[in-house]
Structures are given as C-alpha cells and as structure tokens.
MARSE-737363 format. One record per residue: residue number from 1; residue in three letters; chain; x, y, z of N, C-alpha, C in turn. Coordinates in nm, 3 decimals. Example, Ala and Ser with C-alpha at 12.3 -4.5 7.8 and 13.67 -1.06 7.14 Angstrom:
+-----+-----+---+---------+---------+---------+---------+---------+---------+---------+---------+---------+
!   k !   r ! c !    n_c1 !    n_c2 !    n_c3 !   ca_c1 !   ca_c2 !   ca_c3 !    c_c1 !    c_c2 !    c_c3 !
+-----+-----+---+---------+---------+---------+---------+---------+---------+---------+---------+---------+
!   1 ! ALA ! A !   1.319 !  -0.569 !   0.780 !   1.230 !  -0.450 !   0.780 !   1.320 !  -0.330 !   0.780 !
!   2 ! SER ! A !   1.285 !  -0.225 !   0.708 !   1.367 !  -0.106 !   0.714 !   1.290 !   0.003 !   0.787 !
+-----+-----+---+---------+---------+---------+---------+---------+---------+---------+---------+---------+
// end
This chain:
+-----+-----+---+---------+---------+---------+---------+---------+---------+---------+---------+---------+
!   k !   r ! c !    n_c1 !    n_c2 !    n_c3 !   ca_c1 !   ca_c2 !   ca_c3 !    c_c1 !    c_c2 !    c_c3 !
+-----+-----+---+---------+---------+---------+---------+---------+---------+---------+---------+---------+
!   1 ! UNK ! A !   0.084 !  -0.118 !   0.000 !   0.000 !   0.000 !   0.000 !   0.089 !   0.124 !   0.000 !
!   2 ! UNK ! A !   0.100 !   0.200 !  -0.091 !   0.118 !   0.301 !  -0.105 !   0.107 !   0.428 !   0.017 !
!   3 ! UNK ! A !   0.205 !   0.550 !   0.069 !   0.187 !   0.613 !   0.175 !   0.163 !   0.697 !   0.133 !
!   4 ! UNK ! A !   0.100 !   0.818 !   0.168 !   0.058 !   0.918 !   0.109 !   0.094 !   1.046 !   0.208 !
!   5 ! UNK ! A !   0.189 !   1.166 !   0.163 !   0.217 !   1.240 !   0.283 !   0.120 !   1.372 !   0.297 !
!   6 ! UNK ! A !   0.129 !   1.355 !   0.357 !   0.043 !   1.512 !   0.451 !   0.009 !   1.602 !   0.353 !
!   7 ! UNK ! A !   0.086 !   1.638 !   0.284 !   0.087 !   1.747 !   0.117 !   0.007 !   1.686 !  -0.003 !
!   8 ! UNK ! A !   0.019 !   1.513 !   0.025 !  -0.064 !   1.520 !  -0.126 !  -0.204 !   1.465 !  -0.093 !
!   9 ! UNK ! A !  -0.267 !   1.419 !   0.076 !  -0.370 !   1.374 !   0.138 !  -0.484 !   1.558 !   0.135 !
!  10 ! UNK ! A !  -0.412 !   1.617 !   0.145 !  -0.457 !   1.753 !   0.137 !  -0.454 !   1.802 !  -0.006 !
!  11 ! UNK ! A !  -0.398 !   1.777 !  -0.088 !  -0.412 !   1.844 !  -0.215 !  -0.502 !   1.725 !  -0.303 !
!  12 ! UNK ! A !  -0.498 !   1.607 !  -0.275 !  -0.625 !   1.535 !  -0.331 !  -0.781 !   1.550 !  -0.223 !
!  13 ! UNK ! A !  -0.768 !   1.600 !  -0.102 !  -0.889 !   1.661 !  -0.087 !  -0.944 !   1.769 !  -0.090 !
!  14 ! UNK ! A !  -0.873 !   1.862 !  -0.139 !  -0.879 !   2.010 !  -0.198 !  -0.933 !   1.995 !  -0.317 !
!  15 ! UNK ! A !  -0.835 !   1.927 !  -0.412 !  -0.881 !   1.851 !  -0.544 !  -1.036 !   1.817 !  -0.560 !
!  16 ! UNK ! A !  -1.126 !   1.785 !  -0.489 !  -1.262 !   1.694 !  -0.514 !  -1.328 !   1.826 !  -0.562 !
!  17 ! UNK ! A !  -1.409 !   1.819 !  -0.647 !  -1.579 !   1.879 !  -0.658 !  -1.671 !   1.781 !  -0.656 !
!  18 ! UNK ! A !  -1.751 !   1.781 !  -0.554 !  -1.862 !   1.684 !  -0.554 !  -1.992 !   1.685 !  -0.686 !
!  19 ! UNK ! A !  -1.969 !   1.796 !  -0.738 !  -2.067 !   1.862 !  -0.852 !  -1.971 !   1.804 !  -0.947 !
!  20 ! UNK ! A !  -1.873 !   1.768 !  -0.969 !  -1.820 !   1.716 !  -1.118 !  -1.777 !   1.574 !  -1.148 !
!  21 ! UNK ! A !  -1.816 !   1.511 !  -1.008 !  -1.746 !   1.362 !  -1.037 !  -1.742 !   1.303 !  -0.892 !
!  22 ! UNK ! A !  -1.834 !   1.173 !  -0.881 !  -1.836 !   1.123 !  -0.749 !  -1.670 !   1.055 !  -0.681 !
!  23 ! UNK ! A !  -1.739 !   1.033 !  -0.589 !  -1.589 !   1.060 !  -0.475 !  -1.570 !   0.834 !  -0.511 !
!  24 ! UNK ! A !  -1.610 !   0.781 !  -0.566 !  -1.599 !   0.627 !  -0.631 !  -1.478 !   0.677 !  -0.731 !
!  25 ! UNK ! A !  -1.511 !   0.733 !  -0.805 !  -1.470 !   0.786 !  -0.926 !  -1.302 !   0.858 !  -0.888 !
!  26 ! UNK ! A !  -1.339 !   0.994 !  -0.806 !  -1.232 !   1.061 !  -0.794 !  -1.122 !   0.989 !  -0.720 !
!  27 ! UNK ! A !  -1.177 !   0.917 !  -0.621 !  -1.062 !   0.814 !  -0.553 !  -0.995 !   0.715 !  -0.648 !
!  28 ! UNK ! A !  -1.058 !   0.674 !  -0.741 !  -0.964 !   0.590 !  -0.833 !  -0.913 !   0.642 !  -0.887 !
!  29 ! UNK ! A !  -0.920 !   0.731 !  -0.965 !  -0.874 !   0.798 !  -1.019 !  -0.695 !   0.859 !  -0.908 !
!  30 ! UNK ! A !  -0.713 !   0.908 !  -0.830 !  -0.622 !   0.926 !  -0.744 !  -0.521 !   0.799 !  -0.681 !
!  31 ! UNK ! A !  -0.589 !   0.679 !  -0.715 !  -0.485 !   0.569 !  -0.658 !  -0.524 !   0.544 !  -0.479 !
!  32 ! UNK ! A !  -0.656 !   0.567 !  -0.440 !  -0.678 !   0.516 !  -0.306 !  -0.836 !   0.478 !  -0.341 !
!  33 ! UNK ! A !  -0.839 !   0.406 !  -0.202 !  -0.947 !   0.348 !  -0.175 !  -1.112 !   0.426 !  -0.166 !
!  34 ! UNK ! A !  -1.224 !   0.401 !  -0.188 !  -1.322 !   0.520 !  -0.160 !  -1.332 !   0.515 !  -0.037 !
!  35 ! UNK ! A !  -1.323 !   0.445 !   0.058 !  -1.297 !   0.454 !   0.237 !  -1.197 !   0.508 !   0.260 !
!  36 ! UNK ! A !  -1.085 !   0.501 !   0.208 !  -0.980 !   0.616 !   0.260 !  -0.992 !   0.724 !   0.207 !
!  37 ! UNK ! A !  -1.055 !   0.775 !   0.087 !  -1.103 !   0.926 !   0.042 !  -1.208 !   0.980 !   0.143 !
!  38 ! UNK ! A !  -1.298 !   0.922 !   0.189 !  -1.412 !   0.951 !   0.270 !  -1.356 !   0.973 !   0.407 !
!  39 ! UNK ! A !  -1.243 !   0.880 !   0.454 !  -1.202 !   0.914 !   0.591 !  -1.137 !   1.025 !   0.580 !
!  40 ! UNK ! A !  -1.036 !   1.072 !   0.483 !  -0.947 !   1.196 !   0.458 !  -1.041 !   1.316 !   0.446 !
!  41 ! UNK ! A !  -1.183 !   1.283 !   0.342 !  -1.284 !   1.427 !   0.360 !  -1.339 !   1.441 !   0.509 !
!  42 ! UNK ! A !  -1.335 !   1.336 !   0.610 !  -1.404 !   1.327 !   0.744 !  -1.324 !   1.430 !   0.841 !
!  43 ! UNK ! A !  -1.178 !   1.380 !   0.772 !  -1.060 !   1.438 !   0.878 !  -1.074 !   1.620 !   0.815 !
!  44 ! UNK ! A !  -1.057 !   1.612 !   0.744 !  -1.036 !   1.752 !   0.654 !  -1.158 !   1.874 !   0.706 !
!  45 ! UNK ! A !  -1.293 !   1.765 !   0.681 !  -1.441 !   1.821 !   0.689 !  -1.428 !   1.902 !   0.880 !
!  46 ! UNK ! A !  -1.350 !   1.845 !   0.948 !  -1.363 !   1.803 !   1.148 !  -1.248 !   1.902 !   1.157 !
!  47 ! UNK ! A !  -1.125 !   1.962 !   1.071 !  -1.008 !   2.007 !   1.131 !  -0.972 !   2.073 !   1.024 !
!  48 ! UNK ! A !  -0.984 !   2.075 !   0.962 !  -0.895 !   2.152 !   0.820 !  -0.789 !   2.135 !   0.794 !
!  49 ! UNK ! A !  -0.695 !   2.205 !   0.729 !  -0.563 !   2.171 !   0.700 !  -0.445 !   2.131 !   0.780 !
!  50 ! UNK ! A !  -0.524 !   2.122 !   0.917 !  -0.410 !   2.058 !   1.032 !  -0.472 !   1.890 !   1.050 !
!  51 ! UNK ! A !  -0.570 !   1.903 !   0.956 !  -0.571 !   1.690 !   0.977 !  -0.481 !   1.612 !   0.967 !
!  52 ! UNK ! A !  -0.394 !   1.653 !   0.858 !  -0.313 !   1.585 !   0.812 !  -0.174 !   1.586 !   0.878 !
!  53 ! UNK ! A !  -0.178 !   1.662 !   0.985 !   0.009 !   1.681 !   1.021 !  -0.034 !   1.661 !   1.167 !
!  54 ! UNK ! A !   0.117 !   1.606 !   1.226 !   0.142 !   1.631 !   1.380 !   0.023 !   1.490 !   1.409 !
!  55 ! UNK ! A !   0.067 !   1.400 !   1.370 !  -0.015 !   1.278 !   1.413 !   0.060 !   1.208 !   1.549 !
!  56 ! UNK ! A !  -0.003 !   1.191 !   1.661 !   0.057 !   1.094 !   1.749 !   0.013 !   0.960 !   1.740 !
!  57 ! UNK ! A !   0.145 !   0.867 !   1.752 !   0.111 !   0.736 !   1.767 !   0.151 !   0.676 !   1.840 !
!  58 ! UNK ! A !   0.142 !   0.688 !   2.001 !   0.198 !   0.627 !   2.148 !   0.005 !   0.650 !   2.192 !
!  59 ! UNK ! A !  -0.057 !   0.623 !   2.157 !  -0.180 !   0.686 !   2.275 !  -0.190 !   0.607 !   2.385 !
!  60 ! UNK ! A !  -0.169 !   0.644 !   2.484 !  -0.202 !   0.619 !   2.655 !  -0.371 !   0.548 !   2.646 !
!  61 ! UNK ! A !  -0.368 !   0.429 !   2.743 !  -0.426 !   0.360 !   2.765 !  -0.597 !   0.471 !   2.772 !
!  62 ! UNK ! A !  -0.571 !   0.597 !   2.874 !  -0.698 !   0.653 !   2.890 !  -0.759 !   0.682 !   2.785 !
!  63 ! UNK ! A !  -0.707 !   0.750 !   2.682 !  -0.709 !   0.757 !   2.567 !  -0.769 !   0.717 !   2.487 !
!  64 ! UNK ! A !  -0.747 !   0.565 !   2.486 !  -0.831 !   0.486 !   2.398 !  -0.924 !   0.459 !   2.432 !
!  65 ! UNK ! A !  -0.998 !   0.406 !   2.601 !  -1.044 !   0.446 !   2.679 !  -1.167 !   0.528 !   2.663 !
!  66 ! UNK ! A !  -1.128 !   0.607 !   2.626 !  -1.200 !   0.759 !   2.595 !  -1.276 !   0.742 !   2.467 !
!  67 ! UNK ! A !  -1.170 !   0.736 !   2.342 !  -1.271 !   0.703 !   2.215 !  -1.338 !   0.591 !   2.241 !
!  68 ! UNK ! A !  -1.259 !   0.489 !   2.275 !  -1.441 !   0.317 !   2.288 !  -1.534 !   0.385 !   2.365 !
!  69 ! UNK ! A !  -1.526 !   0.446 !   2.470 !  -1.648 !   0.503 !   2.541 !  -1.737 !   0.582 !   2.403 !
!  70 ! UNK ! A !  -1.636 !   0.658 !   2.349 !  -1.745 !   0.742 !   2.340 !  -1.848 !   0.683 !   2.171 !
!  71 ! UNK ! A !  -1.721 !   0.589 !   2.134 !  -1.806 !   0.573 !   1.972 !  -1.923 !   0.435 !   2.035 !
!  72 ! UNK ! A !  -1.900 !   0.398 !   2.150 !  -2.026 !   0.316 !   2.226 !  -2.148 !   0.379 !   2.254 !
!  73 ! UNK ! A !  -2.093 !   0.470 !   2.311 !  -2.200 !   0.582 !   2.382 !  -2.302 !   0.663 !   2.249 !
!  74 ! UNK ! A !  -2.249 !   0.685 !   2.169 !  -2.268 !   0.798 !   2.100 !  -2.326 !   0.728 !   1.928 !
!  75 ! UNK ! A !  -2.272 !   0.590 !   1.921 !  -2.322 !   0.520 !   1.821 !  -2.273 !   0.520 !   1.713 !
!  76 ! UNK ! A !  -2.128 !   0.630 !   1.694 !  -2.072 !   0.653 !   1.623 !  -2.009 !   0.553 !   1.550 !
!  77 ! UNK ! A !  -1.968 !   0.574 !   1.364 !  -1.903 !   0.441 !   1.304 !  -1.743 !   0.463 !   1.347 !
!  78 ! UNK ! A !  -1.677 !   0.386 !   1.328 !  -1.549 !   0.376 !   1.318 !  -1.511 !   0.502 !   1.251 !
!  79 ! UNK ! A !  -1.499 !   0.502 !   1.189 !  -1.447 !   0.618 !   1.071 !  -1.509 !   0.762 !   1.138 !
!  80 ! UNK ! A !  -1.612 !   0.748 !   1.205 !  -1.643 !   0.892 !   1.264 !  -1.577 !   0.927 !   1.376 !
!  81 ! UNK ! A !  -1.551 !   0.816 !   1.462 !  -1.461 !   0.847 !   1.592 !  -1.337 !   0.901 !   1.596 !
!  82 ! UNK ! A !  -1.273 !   0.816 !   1.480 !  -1.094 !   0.841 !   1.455 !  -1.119 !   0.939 !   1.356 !
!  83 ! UNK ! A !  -1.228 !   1.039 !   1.308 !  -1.167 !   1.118 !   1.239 !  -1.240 !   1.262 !   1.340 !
!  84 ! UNK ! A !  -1.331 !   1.214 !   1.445 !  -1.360 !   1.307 !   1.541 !  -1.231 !   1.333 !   1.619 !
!  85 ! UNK ! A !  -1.140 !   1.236 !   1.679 !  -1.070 !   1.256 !   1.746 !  -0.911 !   1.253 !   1.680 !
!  86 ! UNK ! A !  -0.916 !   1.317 !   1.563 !  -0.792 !   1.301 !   1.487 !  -0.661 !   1.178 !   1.492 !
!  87 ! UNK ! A !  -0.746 !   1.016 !   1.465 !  -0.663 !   0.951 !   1.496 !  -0.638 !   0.866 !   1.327 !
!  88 ! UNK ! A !  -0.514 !   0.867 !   1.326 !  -0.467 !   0.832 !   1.175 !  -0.513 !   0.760 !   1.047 !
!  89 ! UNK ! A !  -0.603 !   0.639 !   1.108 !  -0.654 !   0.519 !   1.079 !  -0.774 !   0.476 !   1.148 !
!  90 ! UNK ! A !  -0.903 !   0.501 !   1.087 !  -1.007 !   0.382 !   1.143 !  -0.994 !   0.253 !   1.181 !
!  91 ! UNK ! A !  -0.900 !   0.225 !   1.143 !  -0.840 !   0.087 !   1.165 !  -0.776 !   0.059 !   1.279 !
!  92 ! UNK ! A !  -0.732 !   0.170 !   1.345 !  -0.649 !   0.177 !   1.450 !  -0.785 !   0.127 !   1.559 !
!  93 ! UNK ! A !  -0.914 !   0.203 !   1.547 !  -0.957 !   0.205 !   1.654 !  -1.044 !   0.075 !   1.694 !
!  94 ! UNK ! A !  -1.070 !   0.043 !   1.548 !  -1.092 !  -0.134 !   1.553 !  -1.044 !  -0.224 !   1.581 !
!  95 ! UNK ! A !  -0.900 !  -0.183 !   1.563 !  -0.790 !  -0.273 !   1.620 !  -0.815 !  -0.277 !   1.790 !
!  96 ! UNK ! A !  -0.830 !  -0.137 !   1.834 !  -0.820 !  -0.106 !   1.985 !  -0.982 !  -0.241 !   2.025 !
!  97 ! UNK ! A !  -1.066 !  -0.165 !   1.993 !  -1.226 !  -0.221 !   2.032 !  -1.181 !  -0.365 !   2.004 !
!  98 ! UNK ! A !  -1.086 !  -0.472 !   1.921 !  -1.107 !  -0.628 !   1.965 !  -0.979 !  -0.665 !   2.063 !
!  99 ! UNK ! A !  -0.847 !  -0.549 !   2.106 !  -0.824 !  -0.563 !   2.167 !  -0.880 !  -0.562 !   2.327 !
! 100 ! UNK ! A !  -1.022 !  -0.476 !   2.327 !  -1.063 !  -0.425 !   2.443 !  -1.162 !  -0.613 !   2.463 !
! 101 ! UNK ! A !  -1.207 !  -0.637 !   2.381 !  -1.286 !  -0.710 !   2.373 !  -1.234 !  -0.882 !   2.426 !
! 102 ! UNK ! A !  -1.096 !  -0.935 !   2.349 !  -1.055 !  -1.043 !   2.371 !  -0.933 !  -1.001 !   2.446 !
! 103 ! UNK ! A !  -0.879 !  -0.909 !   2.524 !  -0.795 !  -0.939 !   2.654 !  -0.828 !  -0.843 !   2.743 !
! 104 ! UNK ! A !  -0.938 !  -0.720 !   2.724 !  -0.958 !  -0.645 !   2.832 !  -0.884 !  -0.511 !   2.843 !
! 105 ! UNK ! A !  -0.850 !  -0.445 !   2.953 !  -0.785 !  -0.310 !   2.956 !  -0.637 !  -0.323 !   2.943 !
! 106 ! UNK ! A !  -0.594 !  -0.491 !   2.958 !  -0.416 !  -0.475 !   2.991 !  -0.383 !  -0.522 !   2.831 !
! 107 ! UNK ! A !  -0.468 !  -0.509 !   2.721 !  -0.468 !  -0.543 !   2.572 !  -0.440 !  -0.364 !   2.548 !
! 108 ! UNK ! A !  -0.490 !  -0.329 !   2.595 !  -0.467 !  -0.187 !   2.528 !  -0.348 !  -0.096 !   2.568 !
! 109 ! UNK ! A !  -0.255 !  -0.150 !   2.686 !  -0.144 !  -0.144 !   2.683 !  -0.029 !  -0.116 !   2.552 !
! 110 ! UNK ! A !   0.030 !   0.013 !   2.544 !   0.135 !  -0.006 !   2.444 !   0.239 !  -0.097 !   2.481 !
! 111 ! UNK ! A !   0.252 !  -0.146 !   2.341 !   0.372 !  -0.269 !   2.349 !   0.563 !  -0.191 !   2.332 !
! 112 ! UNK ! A !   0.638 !  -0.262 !   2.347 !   0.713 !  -0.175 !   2.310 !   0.745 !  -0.234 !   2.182 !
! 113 ! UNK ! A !   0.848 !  -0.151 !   2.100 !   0.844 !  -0.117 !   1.970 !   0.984 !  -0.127 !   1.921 !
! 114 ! UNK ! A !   1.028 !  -0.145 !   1.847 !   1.183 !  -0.208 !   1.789 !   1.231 !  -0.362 !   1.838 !
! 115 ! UNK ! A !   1.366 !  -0.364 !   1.798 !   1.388 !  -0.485 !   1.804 !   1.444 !  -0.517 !   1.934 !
! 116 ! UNK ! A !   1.406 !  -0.655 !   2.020 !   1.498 !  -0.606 !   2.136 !   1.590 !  -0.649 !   2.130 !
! 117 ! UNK ! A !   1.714 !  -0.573 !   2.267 !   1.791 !  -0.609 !   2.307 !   1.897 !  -0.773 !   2.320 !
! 118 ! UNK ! A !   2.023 !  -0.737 !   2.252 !   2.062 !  -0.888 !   2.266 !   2.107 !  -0.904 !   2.418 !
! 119 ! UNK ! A !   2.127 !  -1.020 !   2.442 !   2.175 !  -1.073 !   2.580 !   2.319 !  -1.091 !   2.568 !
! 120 ! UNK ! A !   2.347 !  -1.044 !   2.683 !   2.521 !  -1.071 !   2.672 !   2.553 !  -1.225 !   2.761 !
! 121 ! UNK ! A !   2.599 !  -1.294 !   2.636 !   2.652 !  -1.382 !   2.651 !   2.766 !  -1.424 !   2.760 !
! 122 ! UNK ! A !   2.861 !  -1.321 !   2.729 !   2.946 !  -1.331 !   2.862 !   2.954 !  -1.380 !   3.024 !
! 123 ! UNK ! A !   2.855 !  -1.373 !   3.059 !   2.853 !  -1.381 !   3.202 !   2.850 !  -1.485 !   3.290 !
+-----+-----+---+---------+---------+---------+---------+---------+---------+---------+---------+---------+
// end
C-alpha cells in the first residue's frame, strides 16, 4: 500500500468537486481506496488543513479508553470516531475495540516497539 504524505492527502482533498465527479470515481482515479477518500474528507471536513500533520502514535491507555467510550456511547461508526478525534486510521480504533474485547484493559497497553535487546553472553 502506497503512503501518502500530509501534502498530497490535502491536495487530493482540496482537489474533489462533488458537482463534477463522485468521490468512487475521484478516488480511483487518485490511486486510493473510496474509504480512505471519505475518511481523509471526514478528517479535513472536522479540522482543516491541520488533519493531516502532527499525528501521534503512542496513545495512553486513557485515551483509547476515551474514544471506545465514546463511539459506544454515542453510536458513532469507526471512521467517525478516529476522524472526530484526529486519529490516523479507522483501523487503529478497531484494532483497539477487539483488543478491548478479547484481553480487556491490559490489551490496550502499548507494546514496546523495535527490536529487542541482545543478551550478553558473557557472564
């Protein structure tokens, strides 16, 4: 899958007229998905030209926490939560909701990240 940076996620949603060509259409045309055009107009539509930059990706347990509450509460889809709460990927938060689901609150724990540490042999 192809990455798309901050400059051209914003200049292909600048790009759309909904009056000249549906968003099926304009997303192929562009080389993405019509769910990832729709999440990028969600993010864009909620924040404007700061959707796209200054993304965090460590979120603290409360955090997540916070969005399952609230896309429970509130009935919200996937795609409306993470682009209410400026989070990178709808996917992310689905990921979170079956972590919450099949191990609970210590699933939503960040893992750590790189490769680990070798053991010293020596000793």
């Amino acid at each position: 899958m192809t990455k798309f940076t901050s400059d051209i996620k914003l200049a292909i949603v600048q790009g759309f007229n909904p009056h000249m060509i549906s968003q099926k259409e304009y997303a192929s045309q562009m080389g993405v998905t019509r769910a990832q055009f729709q999440f990028w107009l969600k993010l864009y539509e909620l924040h404007g030209e700061e959707a796209f930059k200054n993304f965090y990706t460590n979120y603290p347990v409360p955090f997540k926490l916070d969005v399952l509450n609230y896309m429970v509460q509130s009935g919200a889809s996937l795609m409306d939560t993470a682009a209410l709460f400026k989070i990178p990927s709808y996917t992310m938060v689905y990921n979170w909701q079956r972590q919450m689901e099949y191990g609970g609150l210590d699933a939503l724990e960040p893992k750590s990240k790189g490769r680990p540490s070798m053991k010293n042999k020596h000793q």
